[in-house]
N, C-alpha and C positions, 0 to 999 in steps of 0.2 A: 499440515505442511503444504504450501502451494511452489509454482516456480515462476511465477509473476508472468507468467504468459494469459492474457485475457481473452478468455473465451468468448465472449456475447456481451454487448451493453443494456440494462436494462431501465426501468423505469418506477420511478414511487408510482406507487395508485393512492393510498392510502396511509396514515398512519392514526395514533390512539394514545394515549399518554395514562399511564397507570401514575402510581405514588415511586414506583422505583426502579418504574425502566419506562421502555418506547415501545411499542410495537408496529413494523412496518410492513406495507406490502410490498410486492416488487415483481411484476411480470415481465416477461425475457422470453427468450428461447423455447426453444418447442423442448428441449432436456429436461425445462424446470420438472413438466406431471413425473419426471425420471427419480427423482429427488426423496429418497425415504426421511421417515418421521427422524430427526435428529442428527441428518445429513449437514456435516460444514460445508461452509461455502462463502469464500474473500469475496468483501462488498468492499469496494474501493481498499482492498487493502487489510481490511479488519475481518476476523477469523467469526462469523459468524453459525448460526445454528438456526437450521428449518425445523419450526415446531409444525406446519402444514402448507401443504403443496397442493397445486392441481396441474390441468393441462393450460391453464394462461398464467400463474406466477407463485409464489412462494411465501412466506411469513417468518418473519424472524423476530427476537426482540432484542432491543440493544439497552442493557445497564444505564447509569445515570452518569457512572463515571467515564465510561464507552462515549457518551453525547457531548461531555465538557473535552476529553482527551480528543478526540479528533474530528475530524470535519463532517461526520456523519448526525450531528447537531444541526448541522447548518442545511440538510436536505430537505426540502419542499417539496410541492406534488409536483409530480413529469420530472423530479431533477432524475438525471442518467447515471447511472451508477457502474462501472466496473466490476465482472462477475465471473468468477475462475472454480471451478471443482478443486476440492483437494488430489495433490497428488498419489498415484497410484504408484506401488512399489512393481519394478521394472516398465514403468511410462519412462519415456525422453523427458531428460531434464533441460527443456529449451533456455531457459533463462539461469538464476540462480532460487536456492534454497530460499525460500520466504515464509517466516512465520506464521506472519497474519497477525503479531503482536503489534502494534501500531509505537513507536517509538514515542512521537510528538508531532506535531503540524509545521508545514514551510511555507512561505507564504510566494506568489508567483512573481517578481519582480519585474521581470521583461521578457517580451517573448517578439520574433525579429522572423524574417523570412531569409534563406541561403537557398536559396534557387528552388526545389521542388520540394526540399525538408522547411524544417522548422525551428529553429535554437529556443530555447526555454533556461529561463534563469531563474531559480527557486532561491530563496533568502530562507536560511536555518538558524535557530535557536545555537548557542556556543557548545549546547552539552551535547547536540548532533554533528554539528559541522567536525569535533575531534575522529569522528571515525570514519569521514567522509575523506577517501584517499584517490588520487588521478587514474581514472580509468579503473576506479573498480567497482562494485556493485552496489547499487542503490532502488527500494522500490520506492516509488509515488505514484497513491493510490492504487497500490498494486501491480504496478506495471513493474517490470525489471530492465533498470536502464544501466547506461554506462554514465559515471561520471568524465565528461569529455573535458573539464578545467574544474577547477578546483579553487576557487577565490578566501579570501579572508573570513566570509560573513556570508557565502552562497556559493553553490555548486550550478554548473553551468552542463546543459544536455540538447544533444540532439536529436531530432524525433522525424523517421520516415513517415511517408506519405499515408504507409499501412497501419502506423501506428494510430497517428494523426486522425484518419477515419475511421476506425475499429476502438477505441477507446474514448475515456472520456478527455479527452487533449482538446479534442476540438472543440468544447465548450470551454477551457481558461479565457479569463480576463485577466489583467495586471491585479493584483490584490488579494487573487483569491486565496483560501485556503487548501490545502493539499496532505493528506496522511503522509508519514513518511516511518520508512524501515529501513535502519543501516543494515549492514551486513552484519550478520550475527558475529562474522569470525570476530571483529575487532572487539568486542563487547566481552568474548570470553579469555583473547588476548589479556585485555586490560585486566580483569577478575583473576586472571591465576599467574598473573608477571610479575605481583608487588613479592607472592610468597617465594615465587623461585630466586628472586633476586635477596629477597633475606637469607635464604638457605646458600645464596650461592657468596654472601655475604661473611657469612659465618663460618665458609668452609676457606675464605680468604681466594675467594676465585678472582671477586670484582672490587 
């Protein structure tokens, strides 16, 4: 469990291609040599596992369906990655509750300057944009944002200056692809509201 708060940006050194997954390098932070054998840790978003660490970067491997499911297919050498510890039971929860399940990909639609921020329009698949609600909690690529509007077909967000330089933000282009996590609440909403409304159905409530 993370809270989309991003600790350090890091960098591909390396990767390797097996028959059924990836394996990546990734050096960051002087924390990384911190890092025990089978330690998680949100790469853009995505709930990964250190299978070896030192004091310049970390090793993970990412599944095959992990590389088709989110943008973490599409990383090259030097791309910068977003890099958060799991959270710690009684740490501040600065952001919101994040998985590190990766829902599906949005793609970057427009991105606009408002004086020293930033506005970001991300375009979502229909089966995400349903749980995407006005001002409430949304990660890409692990960041925990606000949805600031709420459109048809994209969520609309704005992004401080701190964000902006401390994240991977400030490498979007219009096109790119992006992880995304709704907020869980809606998710388990939806999963146990068909049965309560049958039962409440039957009791002749609704």
């Amino acid at each position: 469990m993370f809270t989309g708060i991003v600790e350090a940006v890091g960098k591909v050194a390396e990767f390797s291609d097996g028959d059924m997954f990836r394996k990546i390098r990734i050096v960051g932070p002087k924390w990384i040599d911190e890092l025990p054998l089978g330690a998680s840790l949100a790469l853009n978003g995505c709930c990964t596992t250190s299978i070896a660490s030192d004091k310049q970067g970390f090793t993970c491997e990412l599944m095959r369906i992990t590389l088709e499911k989110t943008s973490l297919g599409k990383l090259e050498i030097d791309s910068e990655v977003n890099l958060e510890r799991p959270l710690k039971f009684g740490a501040e929860l600065g952001g919101h509750l994040v998985q590190g399940h990766v829902d599906g990909q949005g793609k970057v639609k427009s991105i606009r300057q408002d004086g020293d921020n930033r506005v970001y329009e991300f375009e979502l698949p229909p089966e995400l944009m349903k749980y995407v609600v006005h001002t409430g909690s949304i990660s890409v690529d692990g960041v925990s944002l606000t949805a600031a509007e709420v459109r048809t077909t994209s969520v609309v967000i704005g992004i401080i200056p701190h964000t902006y330089q401390n994240t991977v933000f400030h490498n979007y282009q219009v096109g790119d692809l992006v992880n995304i996590e709704v907020d869980m609440v809606g998710k388990y909403i939806e999963k146990l509201l068909p049965d309560k409304l049958r039962v409440a159905e039957a009791r002749g409530i609704v």
